[in-house]
C-alpha positions as CSV (number, residue, x, y, z in Angstrom):
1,X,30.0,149.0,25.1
2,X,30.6,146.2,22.8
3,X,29.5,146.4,18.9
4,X,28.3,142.9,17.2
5,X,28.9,143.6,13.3
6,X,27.6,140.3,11.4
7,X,28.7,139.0,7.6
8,X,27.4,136.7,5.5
9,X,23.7,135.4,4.9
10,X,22.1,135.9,1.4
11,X,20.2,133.6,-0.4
12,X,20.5,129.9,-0.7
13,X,18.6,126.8,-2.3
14,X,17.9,124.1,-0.2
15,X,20.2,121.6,0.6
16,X,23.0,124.9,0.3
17,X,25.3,126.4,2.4
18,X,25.5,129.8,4.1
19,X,28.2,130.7,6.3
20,X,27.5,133.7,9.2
21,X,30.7,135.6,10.8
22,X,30.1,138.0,13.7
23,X,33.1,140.4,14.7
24,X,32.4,142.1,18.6
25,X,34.5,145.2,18.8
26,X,36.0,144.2,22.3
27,X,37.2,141.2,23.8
28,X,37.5,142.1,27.2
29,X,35.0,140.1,29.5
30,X,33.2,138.4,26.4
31,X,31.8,135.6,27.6
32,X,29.0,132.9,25.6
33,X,28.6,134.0,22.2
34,X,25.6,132.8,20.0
35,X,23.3,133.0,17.2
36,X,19.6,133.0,17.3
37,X,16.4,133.2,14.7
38,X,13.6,134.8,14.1
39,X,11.4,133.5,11.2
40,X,8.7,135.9,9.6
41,X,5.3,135.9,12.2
42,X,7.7,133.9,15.4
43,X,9.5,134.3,18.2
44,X,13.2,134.7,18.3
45,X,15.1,131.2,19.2
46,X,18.2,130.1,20.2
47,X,20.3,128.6,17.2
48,X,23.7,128.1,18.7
49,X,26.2,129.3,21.6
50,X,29.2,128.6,22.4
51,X,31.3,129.5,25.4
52,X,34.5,130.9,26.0
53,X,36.2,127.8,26.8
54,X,34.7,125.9,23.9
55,X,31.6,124.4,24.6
56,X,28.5,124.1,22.5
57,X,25.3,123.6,22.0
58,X,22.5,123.8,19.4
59,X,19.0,124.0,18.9
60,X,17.6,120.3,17.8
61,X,16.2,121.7,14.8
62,X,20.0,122.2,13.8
63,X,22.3,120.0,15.2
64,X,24.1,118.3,13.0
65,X,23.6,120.5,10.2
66,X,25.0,123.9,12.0
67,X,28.3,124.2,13.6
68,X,29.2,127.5,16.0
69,X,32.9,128.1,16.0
70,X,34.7,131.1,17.3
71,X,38.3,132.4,17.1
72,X,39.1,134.4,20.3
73,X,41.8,136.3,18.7
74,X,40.0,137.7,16.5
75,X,36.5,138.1,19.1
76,X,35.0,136.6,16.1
77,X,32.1,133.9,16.3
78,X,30.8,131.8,13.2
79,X,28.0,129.8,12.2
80,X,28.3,127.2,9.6
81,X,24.9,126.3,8.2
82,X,25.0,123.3,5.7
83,X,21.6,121.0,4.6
84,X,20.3,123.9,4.3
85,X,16.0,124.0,4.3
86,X,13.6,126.9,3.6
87,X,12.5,126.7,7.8
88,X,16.1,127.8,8.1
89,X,14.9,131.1,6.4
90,X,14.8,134.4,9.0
91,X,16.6,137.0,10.4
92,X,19.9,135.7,12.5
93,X,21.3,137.3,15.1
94,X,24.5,137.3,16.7
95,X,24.5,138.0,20.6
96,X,27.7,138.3,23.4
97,X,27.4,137.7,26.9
98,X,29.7,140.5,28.4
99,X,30.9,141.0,31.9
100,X,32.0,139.3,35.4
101,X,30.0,139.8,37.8
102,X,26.8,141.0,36.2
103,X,26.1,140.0,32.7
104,X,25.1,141.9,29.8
105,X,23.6,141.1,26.5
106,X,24.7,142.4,23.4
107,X,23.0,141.7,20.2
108,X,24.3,142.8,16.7
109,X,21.4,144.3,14.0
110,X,20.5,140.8,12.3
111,X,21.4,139.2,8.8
112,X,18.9,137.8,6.7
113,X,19.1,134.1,5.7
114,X,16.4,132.9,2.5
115,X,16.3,129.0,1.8
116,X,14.4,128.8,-1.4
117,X,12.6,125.3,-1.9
């Protein structure tokens, strides 16, 4: 079992800065880490991931504005959200691909991000 506890979020004006840490209790067999959305009324959506080995990607909406990172010694993942606007505002979650040879998602409980216009 592998426990996602998030930090960070509050509440920003646009064109602010927020930055989102997510510790995972283990490290063993953590694979792609990510964050993902969900704004008032929508779907949850993929912000970021990054890999074990590095690699990223990003939601259009984001990229160049957000930048994942993630420290392995620490089994700590972060999201960097600069330019902030107020379609940035919703609940972000941090999520851990865990295992070998099956897969498991983990998700932590959800931080709330406000981008006041």
């Amino acid at each position: 079992q592998v426990q996602l506890v998030e930090s960070g979020g509050g509440l920003v004006q646009a064109g602010g800065s927020l930055r989102l840490s997510c510790a995972a209790s283990l490290s063993i067999s953590i694979n792609a880490m990510g964050w993902y959305r969900q704004a008032p009324g929508k779907q949850r959506e993929l912000v970021a991931v990054i890999t074990s080995g590095g690699s990223t990607n990003y939601a259009d909406s984001v990229r160049g504005r957000f930048t994942i990172s993630r420290d392995n010694a620490k089994n700590t993942v972060y999201l960097q959200m600069n330019s902030l606007k107020p379609e940035d505002t919703g609940v972000y979650f941090c999520e851990a691909d865990v295992g070998v040879a099956t897969i498991t998602k983990y998700w932590g409980i959800g931080k709330l991000v406000t981008v006041s216009s």
